[in-house]
N, CA, C and O atoms as a GROMACS GRO file, in nm:
protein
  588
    1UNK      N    1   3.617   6.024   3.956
    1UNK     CA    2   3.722   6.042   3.858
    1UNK      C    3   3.860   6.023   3.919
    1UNK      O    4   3.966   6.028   3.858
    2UNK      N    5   3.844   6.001   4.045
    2UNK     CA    6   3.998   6.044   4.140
    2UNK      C    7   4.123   5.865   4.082
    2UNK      O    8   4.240   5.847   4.113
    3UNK      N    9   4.024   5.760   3.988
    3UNK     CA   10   4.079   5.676   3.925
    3UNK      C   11   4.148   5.668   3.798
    3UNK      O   12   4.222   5.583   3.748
    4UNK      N   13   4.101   5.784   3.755
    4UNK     CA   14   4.119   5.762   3.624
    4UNK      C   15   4.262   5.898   3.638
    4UNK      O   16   4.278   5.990   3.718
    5UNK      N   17   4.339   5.853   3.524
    5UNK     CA   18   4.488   5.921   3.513
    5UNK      C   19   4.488   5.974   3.430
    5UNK      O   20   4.472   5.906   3.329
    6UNK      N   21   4.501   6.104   3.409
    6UNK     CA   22   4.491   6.195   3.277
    6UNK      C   23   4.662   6.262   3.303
    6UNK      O   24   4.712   6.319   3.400
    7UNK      N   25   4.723   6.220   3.155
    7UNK     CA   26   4.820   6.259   3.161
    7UNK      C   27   4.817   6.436   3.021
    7UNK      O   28   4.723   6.498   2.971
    8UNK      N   29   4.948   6.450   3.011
    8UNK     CA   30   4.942   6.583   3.000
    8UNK      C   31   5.071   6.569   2.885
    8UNK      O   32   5.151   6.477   2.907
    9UNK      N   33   5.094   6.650   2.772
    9UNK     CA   34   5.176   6.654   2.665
    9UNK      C   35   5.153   6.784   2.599
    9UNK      O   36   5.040   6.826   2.575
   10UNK      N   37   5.311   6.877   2.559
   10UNK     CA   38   5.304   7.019   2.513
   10UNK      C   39   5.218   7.022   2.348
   10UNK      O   40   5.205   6.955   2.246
   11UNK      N   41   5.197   7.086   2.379
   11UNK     CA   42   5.141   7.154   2.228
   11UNK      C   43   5.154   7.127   2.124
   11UNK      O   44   5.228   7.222   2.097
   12UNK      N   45   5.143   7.064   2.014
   12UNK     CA   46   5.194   7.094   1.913
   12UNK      C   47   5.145   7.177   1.793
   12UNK      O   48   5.031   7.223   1.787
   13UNK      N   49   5.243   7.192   1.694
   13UNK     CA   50   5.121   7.267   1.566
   13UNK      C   51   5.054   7.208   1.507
   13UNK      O   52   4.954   7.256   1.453
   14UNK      N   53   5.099   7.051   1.499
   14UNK     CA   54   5.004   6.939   1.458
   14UNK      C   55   4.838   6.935   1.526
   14UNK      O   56   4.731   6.879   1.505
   15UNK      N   57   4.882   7.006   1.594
   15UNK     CA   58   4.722   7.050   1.732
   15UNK      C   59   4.634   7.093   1.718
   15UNK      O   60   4.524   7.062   1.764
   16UNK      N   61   4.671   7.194   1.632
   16UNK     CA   62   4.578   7.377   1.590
   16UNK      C   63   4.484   7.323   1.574
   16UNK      O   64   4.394   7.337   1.657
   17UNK      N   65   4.464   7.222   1.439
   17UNK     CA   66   4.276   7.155   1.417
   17UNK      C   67   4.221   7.118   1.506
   17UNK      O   68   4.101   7.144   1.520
   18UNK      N   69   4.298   7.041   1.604
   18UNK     CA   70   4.192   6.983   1.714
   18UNK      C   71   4.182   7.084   1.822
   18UNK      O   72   4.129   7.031   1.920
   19UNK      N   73   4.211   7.200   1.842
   19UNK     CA   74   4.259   7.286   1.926
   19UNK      C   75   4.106   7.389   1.879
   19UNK      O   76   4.022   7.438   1.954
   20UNK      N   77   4.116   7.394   1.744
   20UNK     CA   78   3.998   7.476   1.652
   20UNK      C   79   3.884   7.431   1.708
   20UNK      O   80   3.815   7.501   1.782
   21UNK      N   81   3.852   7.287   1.671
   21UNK     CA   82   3.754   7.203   1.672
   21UNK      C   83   3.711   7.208   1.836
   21UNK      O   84   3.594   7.225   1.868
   22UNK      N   85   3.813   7.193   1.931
   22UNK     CA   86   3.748   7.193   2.060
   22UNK      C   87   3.697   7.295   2.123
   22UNK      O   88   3.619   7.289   2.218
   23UNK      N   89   3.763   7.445   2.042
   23UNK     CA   90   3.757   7.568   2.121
   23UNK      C   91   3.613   7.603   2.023
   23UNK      O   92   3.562   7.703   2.074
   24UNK      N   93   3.543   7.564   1.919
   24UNK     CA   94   3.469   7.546   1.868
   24UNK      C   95   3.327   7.482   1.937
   24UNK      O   96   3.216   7.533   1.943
   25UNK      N   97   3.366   7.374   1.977
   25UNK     CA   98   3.267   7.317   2.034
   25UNK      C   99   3.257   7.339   2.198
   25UNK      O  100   3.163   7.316   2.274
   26UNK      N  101   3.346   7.374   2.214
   26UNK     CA  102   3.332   7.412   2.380
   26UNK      C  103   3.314   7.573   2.434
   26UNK      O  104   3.312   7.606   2.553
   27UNK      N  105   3.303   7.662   2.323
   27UNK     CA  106   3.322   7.783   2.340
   27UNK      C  107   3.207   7.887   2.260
   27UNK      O  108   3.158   7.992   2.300
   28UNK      N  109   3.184   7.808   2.119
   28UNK     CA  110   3.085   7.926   2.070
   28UNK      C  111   2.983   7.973   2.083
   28UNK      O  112   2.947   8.089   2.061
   29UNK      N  113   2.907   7.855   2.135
   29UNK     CA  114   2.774   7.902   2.279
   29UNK      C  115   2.836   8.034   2.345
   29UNK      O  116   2.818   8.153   2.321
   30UNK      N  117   2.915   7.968   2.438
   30UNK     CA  118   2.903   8.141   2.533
   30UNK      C  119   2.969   8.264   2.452
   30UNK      O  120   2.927   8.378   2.476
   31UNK      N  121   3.054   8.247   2.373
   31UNK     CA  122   3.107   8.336   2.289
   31UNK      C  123   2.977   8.408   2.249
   31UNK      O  124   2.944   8.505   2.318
   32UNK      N  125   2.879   8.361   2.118
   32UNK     CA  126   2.767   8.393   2.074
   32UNK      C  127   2.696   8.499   2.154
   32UNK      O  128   2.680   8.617   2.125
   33UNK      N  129   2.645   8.419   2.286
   33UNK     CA  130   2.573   8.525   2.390
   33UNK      C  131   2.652   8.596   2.460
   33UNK      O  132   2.595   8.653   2.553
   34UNK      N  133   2.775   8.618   2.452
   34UNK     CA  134   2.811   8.715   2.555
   34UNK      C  135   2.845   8.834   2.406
   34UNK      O  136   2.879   8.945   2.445
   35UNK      N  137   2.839   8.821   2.277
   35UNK     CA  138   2.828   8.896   2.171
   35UNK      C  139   3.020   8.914   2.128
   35UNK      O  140   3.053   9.016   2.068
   36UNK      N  141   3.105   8.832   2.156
   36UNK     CA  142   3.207   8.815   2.138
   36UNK      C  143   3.224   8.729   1.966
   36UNK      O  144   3.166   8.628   1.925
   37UNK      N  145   3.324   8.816   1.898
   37UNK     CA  146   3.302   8.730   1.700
   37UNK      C  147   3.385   8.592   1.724
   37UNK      O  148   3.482   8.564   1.794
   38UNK      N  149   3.318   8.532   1.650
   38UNK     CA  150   3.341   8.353   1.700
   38UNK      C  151   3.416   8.329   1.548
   38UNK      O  152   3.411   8.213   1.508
   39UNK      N  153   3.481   8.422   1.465
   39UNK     CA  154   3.535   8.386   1.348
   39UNK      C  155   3.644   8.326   1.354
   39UNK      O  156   3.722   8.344   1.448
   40UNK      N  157   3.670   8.237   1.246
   40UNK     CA  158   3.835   8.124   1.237
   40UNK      C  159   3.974   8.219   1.348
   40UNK      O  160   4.046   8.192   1.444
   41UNK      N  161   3.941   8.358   1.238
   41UNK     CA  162   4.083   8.436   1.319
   41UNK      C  163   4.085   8.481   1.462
   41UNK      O  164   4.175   8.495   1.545
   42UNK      N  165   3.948   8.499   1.465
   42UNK     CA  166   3.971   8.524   1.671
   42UNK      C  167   3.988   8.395   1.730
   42UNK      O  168   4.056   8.395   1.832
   43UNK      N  169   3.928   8.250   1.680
   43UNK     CA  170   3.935   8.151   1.748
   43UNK      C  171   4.089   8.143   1.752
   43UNK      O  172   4.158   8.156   1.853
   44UNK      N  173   4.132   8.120   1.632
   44UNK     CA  174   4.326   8.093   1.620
   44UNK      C  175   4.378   8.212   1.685
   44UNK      O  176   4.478   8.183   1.751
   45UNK      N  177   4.346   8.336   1.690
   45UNK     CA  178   4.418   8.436   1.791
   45UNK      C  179   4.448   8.374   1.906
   45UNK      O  180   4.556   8.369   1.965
   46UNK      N  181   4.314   8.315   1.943
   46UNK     CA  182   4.304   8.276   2.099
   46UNK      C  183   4.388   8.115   2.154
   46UNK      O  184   4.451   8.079   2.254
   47UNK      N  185   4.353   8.065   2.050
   47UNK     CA  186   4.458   7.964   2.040
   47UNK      C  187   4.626   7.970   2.079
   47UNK      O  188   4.703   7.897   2.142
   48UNK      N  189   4.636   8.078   2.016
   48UNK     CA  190   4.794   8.067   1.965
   48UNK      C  191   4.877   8.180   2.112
   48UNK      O  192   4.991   8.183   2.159
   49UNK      N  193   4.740   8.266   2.146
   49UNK     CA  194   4.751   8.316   2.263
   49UNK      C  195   4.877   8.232   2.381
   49UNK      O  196   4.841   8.130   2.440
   50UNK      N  197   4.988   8.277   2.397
   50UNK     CA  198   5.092   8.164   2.536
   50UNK      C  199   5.068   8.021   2.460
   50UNK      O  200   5.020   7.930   2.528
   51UNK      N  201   5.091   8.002   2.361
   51UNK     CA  202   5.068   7.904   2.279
   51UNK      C  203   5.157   7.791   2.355
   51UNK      O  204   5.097   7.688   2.383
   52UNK      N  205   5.317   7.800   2.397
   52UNK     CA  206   5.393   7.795   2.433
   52UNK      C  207   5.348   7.727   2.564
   52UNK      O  208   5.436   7.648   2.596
   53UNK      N  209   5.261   7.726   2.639
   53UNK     CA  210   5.209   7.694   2.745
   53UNK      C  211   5.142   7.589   2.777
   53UNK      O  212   5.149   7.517   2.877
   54UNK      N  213   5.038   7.580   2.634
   54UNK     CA  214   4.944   7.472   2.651
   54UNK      C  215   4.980   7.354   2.684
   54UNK      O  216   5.102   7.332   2.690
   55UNK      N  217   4.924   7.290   2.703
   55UNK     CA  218   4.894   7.116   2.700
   55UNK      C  219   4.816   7.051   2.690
   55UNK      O  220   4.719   7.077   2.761
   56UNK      N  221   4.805   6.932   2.600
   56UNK     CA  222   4.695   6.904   2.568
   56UNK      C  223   4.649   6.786   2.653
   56UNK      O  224   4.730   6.694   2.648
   57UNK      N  225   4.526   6.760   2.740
   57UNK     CA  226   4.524   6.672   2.800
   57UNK      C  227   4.458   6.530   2.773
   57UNK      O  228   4.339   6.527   2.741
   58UNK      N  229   4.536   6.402   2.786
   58UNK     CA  230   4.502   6.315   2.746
   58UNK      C  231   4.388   6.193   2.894
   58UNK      O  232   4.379   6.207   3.016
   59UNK      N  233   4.354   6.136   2.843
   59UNK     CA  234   4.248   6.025   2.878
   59UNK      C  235   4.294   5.918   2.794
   59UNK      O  236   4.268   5.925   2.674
   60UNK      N  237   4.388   5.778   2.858
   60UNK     CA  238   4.430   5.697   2.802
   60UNK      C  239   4.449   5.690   2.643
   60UNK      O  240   4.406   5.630   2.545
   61UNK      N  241   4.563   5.816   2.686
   61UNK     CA  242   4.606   5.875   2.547
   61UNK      C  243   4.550   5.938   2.454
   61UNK      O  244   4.613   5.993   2.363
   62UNK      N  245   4.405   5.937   2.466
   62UNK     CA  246   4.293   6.051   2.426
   62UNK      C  247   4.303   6.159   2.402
   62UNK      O  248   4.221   6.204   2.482
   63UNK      N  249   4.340   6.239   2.353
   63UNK     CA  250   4.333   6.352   2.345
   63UNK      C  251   4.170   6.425   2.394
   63UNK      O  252   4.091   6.425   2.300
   64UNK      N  253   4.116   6.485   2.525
   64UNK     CA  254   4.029   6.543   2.545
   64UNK      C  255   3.976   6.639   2.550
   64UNK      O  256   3.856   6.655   2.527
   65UNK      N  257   4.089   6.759   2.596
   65UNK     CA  258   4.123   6.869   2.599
   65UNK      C  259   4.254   6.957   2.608
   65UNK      O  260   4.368   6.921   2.577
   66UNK      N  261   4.224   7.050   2.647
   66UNK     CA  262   4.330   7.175   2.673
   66UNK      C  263   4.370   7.225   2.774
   66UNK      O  264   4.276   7.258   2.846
   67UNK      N  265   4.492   7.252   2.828
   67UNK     CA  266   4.534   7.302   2.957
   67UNK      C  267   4.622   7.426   2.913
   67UNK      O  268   4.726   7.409   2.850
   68UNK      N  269   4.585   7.533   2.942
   68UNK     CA  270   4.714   7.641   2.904
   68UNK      C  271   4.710   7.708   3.047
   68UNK      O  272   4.607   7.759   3.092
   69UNK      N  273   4.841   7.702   3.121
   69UNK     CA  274   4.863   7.811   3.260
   69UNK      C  275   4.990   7.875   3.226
   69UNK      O  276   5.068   7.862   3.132
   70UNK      N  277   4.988   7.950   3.337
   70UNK     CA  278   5.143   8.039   3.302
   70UNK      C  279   5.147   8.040   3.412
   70UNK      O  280   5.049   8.071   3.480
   71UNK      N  281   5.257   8.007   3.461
   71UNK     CA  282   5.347   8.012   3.640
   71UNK      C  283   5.403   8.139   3.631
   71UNK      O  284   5.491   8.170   3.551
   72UNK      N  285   5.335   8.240   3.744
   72UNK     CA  286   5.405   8.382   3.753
   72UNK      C  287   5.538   8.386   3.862
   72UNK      O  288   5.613   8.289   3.862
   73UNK      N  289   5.556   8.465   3.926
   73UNK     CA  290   5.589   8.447   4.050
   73UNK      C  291   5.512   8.434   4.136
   73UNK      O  292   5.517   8.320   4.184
   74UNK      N  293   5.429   8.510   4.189
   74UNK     CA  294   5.350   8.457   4.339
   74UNK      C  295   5.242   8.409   4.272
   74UNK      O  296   5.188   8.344   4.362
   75UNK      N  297   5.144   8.390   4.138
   75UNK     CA  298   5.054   8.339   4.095
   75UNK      C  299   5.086   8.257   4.007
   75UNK      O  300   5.185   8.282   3.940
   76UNK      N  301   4.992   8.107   3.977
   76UNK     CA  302   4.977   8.072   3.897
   76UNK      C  303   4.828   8.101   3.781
   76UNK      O  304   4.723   8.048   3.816
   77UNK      N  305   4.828   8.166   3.676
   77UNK     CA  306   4.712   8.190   3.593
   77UNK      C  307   4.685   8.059   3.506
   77UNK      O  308   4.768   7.984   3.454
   78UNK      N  309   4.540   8.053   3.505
   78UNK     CA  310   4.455   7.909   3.413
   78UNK      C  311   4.440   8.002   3.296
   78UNK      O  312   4.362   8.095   3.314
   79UNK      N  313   4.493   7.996   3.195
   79UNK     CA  314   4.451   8.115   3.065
   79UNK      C  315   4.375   8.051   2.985
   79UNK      O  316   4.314   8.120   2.902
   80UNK      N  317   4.358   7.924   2.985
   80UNK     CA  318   4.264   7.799   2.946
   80UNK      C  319   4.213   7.722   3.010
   80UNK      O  320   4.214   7.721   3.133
   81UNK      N  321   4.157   7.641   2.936
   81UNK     CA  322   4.083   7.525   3.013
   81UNK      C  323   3.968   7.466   2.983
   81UNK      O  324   3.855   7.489   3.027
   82UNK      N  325   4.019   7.360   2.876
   82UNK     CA  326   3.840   7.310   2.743
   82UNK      C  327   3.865   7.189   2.764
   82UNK      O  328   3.979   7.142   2.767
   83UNK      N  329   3.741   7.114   2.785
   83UNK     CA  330   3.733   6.966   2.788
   83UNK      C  331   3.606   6.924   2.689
   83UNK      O  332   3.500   6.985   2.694
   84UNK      N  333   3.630   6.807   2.596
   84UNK     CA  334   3.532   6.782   2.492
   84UNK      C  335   3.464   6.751   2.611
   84UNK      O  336   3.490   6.700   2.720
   85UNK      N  337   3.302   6.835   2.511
   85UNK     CA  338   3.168   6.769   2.550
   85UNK      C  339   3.137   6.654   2.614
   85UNK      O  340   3.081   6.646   2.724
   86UNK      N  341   3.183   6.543   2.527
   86UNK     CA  342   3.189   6.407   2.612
   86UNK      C  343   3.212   6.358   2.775
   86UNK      O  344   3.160   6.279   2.853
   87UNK      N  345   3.310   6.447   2.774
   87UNK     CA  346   3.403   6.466   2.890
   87UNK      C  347   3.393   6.506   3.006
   87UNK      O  348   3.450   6.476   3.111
   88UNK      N  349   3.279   6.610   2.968
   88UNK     CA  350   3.209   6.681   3.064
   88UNK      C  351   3.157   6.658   3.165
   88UNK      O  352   3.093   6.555   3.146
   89UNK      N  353   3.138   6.706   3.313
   89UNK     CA  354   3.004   6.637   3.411
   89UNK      C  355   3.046   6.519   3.455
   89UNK      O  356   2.969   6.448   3.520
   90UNK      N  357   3.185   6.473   3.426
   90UNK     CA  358   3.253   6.393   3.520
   90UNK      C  359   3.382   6.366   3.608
   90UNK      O  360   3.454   6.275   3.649
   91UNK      N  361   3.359   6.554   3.612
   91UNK     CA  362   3.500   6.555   3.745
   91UNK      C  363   3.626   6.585   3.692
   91UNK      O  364   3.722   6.606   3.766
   92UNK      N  365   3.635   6.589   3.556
   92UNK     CA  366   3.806   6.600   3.501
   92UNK      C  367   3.848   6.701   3.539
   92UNK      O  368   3.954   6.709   3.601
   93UNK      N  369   3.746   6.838   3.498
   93UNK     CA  370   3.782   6.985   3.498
   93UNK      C  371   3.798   7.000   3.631
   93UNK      O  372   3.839   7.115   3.647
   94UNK      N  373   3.787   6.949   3.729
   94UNK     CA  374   3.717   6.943   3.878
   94UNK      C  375   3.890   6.909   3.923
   94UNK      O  376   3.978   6.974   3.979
   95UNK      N  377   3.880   6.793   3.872
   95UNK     CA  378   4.004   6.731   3.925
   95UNK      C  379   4.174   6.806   3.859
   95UNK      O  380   4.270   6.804   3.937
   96UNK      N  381   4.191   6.858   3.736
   96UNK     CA  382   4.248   6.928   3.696
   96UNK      C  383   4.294   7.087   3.745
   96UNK      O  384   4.402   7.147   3.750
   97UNK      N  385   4.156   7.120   3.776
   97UNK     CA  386   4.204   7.237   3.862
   97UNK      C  387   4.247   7.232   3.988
   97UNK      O  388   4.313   7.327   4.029
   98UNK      N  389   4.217   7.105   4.088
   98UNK     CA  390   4.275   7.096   4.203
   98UNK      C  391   4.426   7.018   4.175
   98UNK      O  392   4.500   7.012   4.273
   99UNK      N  393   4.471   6.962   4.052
   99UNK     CA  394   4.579   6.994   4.067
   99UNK      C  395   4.672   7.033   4.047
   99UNK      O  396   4.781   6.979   4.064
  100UNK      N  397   4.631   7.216   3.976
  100UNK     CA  398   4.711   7.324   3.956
  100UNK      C  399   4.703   7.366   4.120
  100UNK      O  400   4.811   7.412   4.156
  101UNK      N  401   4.619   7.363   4.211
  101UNK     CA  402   4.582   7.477   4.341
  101UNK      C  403   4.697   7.395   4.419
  101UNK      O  404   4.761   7.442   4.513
  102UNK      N  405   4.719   7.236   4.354
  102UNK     CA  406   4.804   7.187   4.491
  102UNK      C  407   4.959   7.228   4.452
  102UNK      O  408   5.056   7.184   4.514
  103UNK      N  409   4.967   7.313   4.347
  103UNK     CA  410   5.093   7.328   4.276
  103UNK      C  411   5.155   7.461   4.366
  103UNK      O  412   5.270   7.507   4.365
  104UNK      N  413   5.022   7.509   4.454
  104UNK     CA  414   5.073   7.614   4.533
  104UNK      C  415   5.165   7.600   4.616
  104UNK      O  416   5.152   7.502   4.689
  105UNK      N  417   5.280   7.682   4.636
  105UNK     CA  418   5.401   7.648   4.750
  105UNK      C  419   5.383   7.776   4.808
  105UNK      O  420   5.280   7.839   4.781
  106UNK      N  421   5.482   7.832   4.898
  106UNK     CA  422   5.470   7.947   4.985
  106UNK      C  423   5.515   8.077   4.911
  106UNK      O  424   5.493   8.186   4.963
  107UNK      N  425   5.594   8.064   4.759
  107UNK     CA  426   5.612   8.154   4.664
  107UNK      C  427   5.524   8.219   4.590
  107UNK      O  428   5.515   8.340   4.568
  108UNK      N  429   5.429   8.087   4.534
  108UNK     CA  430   5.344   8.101   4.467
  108UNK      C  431   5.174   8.097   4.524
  108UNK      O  432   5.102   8.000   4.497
  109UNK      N  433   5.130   8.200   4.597
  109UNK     CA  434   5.036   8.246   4.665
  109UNK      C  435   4.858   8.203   4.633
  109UNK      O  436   4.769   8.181   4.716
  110UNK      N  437   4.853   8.203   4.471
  110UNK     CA  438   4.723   8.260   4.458
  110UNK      C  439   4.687   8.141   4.274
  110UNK      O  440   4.778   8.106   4.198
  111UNK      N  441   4.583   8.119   4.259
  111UNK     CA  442   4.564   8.098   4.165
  111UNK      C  443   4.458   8.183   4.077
  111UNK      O  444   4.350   8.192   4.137
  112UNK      N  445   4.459   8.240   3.966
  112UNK     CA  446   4.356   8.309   3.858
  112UNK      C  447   4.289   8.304   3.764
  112UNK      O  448   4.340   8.208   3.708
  113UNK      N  449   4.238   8.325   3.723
  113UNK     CA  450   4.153   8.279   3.555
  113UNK      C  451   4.028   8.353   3.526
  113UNK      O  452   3.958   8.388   3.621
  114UNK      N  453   4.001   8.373   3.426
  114UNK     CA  454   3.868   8.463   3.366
  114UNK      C  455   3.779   8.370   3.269
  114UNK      O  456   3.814   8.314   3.164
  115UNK      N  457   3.635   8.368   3.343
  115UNK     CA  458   3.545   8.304   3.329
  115UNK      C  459   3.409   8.371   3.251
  115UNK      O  460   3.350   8.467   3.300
  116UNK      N  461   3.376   8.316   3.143
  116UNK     CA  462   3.253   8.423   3.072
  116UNK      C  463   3.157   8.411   3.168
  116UNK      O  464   3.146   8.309   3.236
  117UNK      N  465   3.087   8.506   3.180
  117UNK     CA  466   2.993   8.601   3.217
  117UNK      C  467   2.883   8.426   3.206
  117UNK      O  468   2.841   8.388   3.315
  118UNK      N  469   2.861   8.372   3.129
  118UNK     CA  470   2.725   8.323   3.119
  118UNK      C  471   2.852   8.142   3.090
  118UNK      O  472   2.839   8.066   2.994
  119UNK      N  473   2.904   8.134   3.146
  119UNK     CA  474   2.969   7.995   3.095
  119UNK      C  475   2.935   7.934   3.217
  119UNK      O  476   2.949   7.986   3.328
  120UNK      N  477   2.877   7.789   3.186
  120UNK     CA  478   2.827   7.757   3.376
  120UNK      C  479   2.975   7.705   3.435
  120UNK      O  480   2.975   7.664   3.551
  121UNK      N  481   3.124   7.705   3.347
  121UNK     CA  482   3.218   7.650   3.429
  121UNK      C  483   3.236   7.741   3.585
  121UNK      O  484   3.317   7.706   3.671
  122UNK      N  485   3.135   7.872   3.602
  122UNK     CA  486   3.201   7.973   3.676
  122UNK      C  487   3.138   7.878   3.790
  122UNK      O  488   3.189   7.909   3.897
  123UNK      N  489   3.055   7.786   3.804
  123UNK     CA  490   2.952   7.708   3.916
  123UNK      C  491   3.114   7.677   3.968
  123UNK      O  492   3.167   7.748   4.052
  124UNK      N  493   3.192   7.544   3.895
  124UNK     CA  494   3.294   7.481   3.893
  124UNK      C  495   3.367   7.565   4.001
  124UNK      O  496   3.373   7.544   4.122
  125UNK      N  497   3.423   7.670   3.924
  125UNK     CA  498   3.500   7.736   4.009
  125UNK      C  499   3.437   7.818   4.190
  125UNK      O  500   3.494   7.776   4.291
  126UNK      N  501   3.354   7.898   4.202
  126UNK     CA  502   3.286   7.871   4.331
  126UNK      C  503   3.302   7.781   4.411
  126UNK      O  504   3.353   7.793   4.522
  127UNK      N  505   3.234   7.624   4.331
  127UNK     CA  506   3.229   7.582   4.439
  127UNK      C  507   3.402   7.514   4.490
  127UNK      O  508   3.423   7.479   4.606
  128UNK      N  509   3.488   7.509   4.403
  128UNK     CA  510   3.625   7.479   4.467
  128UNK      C  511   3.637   7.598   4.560
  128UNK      O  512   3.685   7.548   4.661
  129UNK      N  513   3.627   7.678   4.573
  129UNK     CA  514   3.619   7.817   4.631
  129UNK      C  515   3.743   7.932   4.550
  129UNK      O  516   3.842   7.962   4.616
  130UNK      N  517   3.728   7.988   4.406
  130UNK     CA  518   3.756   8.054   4.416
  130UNK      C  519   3.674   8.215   4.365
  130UNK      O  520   3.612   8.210   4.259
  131UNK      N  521   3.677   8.340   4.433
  131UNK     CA  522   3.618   8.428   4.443
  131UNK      C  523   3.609   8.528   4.335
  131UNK      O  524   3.708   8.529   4.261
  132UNK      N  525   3.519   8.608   4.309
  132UNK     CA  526   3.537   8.726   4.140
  132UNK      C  527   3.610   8.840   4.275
  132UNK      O  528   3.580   8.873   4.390
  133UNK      N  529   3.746   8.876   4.148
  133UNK     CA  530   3.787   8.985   4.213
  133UNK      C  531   3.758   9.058   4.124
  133UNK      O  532   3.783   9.172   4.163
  134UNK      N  533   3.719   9.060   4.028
  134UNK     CA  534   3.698   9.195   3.930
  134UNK      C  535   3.592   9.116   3.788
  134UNK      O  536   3.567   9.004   3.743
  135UNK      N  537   3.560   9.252   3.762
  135UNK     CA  538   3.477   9.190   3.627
  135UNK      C  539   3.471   9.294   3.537
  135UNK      O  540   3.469   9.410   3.579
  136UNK      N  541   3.467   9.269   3.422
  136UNK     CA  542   3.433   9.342   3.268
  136UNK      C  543   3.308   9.334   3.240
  136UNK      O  544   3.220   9.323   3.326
  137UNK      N  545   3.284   9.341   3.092
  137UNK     CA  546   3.193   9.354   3.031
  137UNK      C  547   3.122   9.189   2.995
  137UNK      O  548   3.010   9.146   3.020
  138UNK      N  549   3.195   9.148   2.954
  138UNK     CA  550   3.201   8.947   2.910
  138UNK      C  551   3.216   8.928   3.022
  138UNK      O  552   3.111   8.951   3.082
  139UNK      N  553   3.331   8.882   3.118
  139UNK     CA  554   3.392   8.792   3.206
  139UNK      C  555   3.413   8.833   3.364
  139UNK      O  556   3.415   8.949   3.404
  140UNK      N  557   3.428   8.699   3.459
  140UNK     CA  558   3.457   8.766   3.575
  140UNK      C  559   3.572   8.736   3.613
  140UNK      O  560   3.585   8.614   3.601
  141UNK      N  561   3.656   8.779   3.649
  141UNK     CA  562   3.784   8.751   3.711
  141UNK      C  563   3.817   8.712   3.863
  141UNK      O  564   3.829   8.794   3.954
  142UNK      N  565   3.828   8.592   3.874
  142UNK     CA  566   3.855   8.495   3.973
  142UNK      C  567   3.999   8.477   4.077
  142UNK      O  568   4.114   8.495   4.036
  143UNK      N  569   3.973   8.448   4.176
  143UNK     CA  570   4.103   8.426   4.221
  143UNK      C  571   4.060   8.308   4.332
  143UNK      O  572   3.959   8.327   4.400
  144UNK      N  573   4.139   8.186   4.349
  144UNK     CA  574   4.195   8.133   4.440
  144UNK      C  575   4.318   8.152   4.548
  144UNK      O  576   4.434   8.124   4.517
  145UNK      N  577   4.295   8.184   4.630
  145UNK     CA  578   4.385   8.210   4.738
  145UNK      C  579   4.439   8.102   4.831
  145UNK      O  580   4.365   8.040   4.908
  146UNK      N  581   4.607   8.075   4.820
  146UNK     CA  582   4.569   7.979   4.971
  146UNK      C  583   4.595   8.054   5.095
  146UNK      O  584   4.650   8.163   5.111
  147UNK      N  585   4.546   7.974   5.175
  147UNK     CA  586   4.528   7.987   5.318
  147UNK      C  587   4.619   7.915   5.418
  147UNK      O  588   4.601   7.928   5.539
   0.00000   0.00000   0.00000
């Protein structure tokens, strides 16, 4: 995938449907089994969640998925992160997250994100190496550290 150029564009409200539709198809599986309500209003809660943040990521202008982070001070947090089905199993999500980790400078320490309990993206994250620092009931909470 290290060929292919996925560019990146903010949010819009023109979005929400395809935003529905992806968090739909990329989410209600694990939602379902981890016993989390997969109804219109929690999906758009979650949506609209740092709404302000997102981006939607393109594939020769494609619209494919979703990027929502928030730059803290010493952390950067992944509060999203959906790629259509299609899309899948070929490195985007792979390549996307390495380059939020290279966004690390000597301010910004650590990268984070919360991963369901039963979603196989948590493989993804491992094997880039980042570690569960904590966990709930649904999700585990991750951290990348640099070194």
């Amino acid at each position: 995938m290290d060929e292919i150029e996925l560019t990146y564009r903010k949010c819009l409200n023109t979005d929400i449907e395809y935003l529905l539709w992806l968090r739909k198809k990329t989410m209600n599986e694990h939602l379902i089994y981890s016993g989390i309500d997969i109804s219109h209003e929690n999906h758009l809660k979650r949506i609209m969640f740092q709404f302000e943040q997102a981006k939607i990521i393109l594939l020769k202008d494609q619209k494919i998925g979703l990027l929502k982070i928030l730059e803290q001070q010493s952390n950067i947090e992944i509060i999203q992160i959906q790629i259509e089905p299609l899309y899948q199993g070929k490195g985007i999500g792979q390549k996307i997250i390495k380059s939020v980790i290279e966004k690390l400078s000597d301010e910004k320490l650590s990268v984070t994100l919360s991963v369901l309990k039963e979603n196989k993206a948590k493989k993804l994250y491992d094997s880039i190496g980042f570690k569960v620092i904590s966990e709930n009931n649904e999700s585990f909470i991750m951290k990348y550290e640099k070194t």
